[in-house]
VOGU-3710 file (C-alpha; in Angstrom, 3 decimals, decimal comma):
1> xxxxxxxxxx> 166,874/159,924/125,443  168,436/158,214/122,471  168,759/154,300/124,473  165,002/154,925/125,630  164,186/155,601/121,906  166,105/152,762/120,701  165,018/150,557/123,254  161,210/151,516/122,153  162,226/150,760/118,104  163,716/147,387/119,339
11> xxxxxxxxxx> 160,886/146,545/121,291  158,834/146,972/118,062  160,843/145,493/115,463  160,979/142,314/118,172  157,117/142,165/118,536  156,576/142,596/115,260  158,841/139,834/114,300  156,750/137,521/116,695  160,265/137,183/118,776  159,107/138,548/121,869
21> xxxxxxxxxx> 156,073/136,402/123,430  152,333/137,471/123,710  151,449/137,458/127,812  150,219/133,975/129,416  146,315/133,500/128,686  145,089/131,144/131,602  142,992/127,879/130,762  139,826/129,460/132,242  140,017/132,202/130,545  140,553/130,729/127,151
31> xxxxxxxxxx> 137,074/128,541/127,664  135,103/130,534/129,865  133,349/132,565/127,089  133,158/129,082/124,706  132,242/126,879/127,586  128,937/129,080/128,353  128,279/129,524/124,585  128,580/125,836/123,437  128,529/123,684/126,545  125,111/125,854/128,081
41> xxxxxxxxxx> 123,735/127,279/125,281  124,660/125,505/121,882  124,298/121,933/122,035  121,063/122,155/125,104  119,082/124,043/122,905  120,037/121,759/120,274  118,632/118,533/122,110  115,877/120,823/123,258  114,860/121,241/119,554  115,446/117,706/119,008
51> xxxxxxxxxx> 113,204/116,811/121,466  110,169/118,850/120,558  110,521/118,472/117,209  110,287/114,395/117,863  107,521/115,039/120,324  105,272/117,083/117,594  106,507/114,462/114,590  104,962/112,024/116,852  101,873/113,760/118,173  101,277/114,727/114,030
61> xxxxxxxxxx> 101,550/111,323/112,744  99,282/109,515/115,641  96,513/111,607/115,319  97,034/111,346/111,346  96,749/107,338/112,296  93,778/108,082/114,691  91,563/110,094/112,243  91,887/107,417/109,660  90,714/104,985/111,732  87,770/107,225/113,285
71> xxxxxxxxxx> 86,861/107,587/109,643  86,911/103,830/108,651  85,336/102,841/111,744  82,082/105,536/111,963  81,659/105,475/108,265  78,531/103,763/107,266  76,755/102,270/104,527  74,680/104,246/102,275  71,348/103,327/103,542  69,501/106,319/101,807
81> xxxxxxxxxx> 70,575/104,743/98,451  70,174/100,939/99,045  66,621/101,607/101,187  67,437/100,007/104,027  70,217/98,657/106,454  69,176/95,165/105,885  70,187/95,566/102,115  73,139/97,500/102,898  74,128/95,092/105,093  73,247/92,211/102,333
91> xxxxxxxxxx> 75,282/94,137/99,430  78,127/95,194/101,442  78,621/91,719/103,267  81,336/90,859/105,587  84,278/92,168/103,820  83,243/95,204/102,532  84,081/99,039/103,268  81,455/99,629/106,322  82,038/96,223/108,120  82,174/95,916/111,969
101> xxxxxxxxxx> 85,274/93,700/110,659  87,004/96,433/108,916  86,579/98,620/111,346  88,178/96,404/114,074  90,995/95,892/111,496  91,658/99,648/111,108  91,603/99,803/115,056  94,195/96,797/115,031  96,212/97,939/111,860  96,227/101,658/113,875
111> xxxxxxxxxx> 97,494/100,116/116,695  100,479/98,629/115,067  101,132/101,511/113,573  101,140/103,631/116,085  103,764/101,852/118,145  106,461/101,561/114,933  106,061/105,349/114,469  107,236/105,851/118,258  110,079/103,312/118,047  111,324/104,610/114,605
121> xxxxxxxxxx> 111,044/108,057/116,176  112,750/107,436/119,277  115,588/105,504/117,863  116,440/108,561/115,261  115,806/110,794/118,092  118,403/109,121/120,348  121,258/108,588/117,303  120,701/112,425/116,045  120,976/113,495/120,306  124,266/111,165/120,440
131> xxxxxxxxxx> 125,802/112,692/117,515  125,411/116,063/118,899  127,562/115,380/121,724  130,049/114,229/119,919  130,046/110,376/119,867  130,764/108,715/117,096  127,581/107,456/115,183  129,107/104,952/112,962  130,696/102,037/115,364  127,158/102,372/117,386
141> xxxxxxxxxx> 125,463/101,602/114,179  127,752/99,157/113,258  127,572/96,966/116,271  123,921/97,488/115,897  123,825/95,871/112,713  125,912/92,954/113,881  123,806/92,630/117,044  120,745/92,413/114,681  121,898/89,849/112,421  122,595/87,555/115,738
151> xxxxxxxxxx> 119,439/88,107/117,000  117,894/87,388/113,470  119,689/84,162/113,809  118,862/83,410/117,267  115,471/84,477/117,349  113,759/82,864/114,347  110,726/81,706/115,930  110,005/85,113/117,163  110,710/86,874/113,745  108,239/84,317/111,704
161> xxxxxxxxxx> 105,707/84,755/114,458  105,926/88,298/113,637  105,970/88,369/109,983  103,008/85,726/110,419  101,050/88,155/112,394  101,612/90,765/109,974  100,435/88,637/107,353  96,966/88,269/109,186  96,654/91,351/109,987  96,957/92,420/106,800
171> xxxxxxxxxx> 94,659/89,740/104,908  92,224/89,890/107,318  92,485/86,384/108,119  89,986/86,445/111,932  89,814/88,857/114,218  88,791/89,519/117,942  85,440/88,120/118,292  85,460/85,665/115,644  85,197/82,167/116,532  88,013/80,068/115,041
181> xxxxxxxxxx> 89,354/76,583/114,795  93,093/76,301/114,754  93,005/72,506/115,195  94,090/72,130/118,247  92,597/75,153/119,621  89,090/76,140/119,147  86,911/78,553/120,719  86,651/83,205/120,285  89,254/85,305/119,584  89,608/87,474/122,691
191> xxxxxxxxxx> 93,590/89,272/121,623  95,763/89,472/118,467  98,966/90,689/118,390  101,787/90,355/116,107  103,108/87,199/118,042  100,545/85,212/119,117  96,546/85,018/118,776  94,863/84,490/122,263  91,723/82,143/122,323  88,781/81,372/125,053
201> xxxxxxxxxx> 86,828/77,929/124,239  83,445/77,179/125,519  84,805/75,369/128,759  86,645/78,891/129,524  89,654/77,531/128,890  92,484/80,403/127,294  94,949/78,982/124,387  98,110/80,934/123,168  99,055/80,274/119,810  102,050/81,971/118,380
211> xxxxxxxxxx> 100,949/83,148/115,039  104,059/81,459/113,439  102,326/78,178/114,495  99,325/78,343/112,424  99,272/76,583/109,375  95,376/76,197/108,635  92,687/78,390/110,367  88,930/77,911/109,965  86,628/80,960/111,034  83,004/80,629/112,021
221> xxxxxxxxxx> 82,677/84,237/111,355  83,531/85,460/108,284  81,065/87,791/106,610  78,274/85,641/107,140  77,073/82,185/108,578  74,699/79,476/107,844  72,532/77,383/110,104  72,378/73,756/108,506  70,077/71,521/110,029  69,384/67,776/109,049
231> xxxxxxxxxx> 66,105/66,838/109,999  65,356/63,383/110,250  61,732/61,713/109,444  61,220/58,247/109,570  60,721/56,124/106,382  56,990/55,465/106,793  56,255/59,440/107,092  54,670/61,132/104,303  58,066/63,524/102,983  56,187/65,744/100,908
241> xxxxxxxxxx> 54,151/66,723/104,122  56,996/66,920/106,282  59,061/69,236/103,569  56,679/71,406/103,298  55,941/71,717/107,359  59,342/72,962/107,854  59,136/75,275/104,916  56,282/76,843/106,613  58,263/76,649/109,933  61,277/78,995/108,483
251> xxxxxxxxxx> 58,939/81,022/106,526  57,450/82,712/110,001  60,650/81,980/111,570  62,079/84,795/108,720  58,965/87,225/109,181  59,233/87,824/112,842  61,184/90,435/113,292  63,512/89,542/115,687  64,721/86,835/114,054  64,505/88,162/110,707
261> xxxxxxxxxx> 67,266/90,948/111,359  69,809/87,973/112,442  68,743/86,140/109,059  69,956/87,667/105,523  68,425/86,066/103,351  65,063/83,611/102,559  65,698/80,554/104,036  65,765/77,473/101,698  64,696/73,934/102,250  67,290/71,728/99,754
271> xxxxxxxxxx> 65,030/68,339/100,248  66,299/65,354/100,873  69,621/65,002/101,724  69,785/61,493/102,651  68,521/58,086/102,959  68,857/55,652/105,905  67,707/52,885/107,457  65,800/54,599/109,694  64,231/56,901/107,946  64,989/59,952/105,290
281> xxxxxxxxxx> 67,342/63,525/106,112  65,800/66,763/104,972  67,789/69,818/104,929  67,011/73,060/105,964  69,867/75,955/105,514  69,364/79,801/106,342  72,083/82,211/106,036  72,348/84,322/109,411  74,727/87,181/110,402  78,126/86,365/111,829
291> xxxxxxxxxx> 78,113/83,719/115,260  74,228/84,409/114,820  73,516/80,537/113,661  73,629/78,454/116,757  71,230/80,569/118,256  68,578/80,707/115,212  69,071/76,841/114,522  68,205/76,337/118,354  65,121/78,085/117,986  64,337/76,427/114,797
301> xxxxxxxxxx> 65,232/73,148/115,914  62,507/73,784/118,871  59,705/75,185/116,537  60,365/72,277/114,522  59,226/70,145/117,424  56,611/71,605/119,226  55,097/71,543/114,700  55,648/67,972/114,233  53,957/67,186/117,583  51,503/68,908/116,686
311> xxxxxxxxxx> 50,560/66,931/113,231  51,578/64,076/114,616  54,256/63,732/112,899  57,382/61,688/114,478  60,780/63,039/115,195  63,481/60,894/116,247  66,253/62,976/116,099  67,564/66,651/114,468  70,987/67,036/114,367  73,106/70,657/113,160
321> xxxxxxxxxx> 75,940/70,391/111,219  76,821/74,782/111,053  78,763/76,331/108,172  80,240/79,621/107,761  81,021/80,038/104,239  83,036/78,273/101,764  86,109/77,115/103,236  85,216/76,848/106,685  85,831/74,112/109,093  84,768/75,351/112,650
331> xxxxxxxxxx> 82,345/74,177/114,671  79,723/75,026/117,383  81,892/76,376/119,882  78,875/75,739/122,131  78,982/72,033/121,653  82,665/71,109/120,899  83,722/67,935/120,623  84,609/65,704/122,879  88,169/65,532/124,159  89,798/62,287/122,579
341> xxxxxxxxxx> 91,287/60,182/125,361  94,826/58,975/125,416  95,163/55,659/123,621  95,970/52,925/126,397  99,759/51,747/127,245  101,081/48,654/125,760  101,405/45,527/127,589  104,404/44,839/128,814  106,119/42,122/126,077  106,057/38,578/127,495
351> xxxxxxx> 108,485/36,972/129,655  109,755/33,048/129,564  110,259/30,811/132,256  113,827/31,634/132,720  113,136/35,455/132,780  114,893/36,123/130,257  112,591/38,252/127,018
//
């Protein structure tokens, strides 16, 4: 009885001085219950959360983007106060708050904007989702950093096409639908993007030009146009007659209604504009809505015709010379100019008798 007992107090005194060893735990048992908790429950419903809570960021802040445009675009002017669209149109102009351009701006501008909020989500999305499973953050970002500088360096073209697109966007420089003269591209904006601009002339041809590229633009379209026409009379015509035919010519040109929504304001008659040989220039302007002057100077340019013919009055020629505000340089994108040929090759340099140069 007394060895059992002593064995028992040894047994204790052993244990409790940590001499005697604690039985074998196997390796499935020691990870079973952290495995499920961490590896099935923890870090899934983790990137679970992630993932929704990037999926509602982005759903939150697109339709933030979207109602801002909706409310730039379908706001209009105040027509109640001004009495009519006409003068709201007139008062507002081209550039102002309820502009078909501003609203194609905020569609543009909200289209850029909407794809940098999905690649600024994504990219936090996928660093935070890495981190959670236990990579390290730091040397990814790192390397991404180098990578970006070489890039930066070996794609400079592409970055100053894109901070030149950005530039446009923002200033409003042209937009789709506007007809624009790049120099050697002319014709309507059919796509902008951040990189390049793409253009359709009158012949149907399509011209790419990287944004970076452009270092003088003329638009046709800005705000408002005018239709400038240089009539010519011949020298032995009465002038005072003839001015004050055509003034009566764009005076029911401006009251018919069709025609008088596509012209803003009275149109004006400046007088002579030039003496030739042939006879004298008179010049009759009229400020029309945007791309709207080819078409009201073609109709003008006819009336002005079938008039003189009637008073017997000769016309040798009319020729347009359009303008689209101050600054502008485009021209009719209905009658461009003509392609300049390539200058002819040099004669070969002359050989003596010998054949030697």
């Amino acid at each position: 009885m007394i060895p059992v007992v002593g064995l028992v107090a040894a047994g204790g005194v052993l244990s409790a001085a940590g001499v005697v060893a604690a039985p074998e735990i196997t390796e499935a048992e020691e990870y079973s219950a952290e495995w499920w908790r961490d590896v099935l429950l923890d870090v899934p419903l983790r990137l679970a959360g992630l993932i929704l809570i990037a999926v509602v960021t982005r759903y939150l802040l697109h339709k933030f983007i979207n109602r801002m445009v909706r409310r730039t675009v379908e706001k209009e002017p105040p027509k109640a106060v001004l009495g009519s669209a006409r003068a709201a149109r007139i008062v507002f102009g081209g550039a102002g708050v309820y502009s078909e351009r501003r609203a194609l701006r905020a569609e543009t501008i909200g289209s850029v904007l909407r794809s940098i909020t999905t690649v600024l989500i994504s990219a936090i999305a996928v660093v935070t989702a890495l981190e959670m499973l236990g990579y390290a953050v730091g040397p990814v970002l790192a390397s991404a950093g180098v990578l970006g500088v070489a890039l930066g360096f070996g794609a400079q073209n592409l970055v100053k096409d894109f901070l030149a697109g950005a530039a446009m966007l923002l200033e409003d420089q042209y937009g789709v639908g506007d007809v624009v003269d790049m120099g050697h591209a002319v014709g309507t904006v059919e796509a902008v993007s951040l990189r390049i601009t793409r253009l359709r002339s009158v012949d149907g041809t399509v011209w790419y030009v990287r944004n970076g590229e452009v270092v003088r633009v003329g638009n046709s379209s800005y705000g408002w146009s005018r239709a400038l026409l240089d009539v010519h009379v011949p020298a032995d015509a009465d002038v005072a007659r003839a001015r004050r035919l055509l003034e009566n010519i764009v005076t029911e040109l401006a009251a018919e209604q069709h025609w008088g929504e596509l012209i803003l304001e009275p149109p004006e008659v400046w007088g002579v504009e030039d003496l030739t040989p042939d006879g004298v220039l008179i010049r009759v302007v009229m400020k029309t809505k945007p791309l709207e002057q080819w078409g009201v100077a073609r109709e003008l340019r006819e009336r002005i015709k079938r008039r003189f013919d009637a008073e017997r009055l000769t016309l040798p020629v009319a020729t347009e010379t359009p303008a689209a505000g101050p600054g502008s340089g485009a021209g009719d994108p209905t009658n461009p100019p003509p392609a300049t040929s390539a200058p002819p090759p040099a004669p070969p340099p002359p050989t003596s008798s010998d054949g030697n140069p």
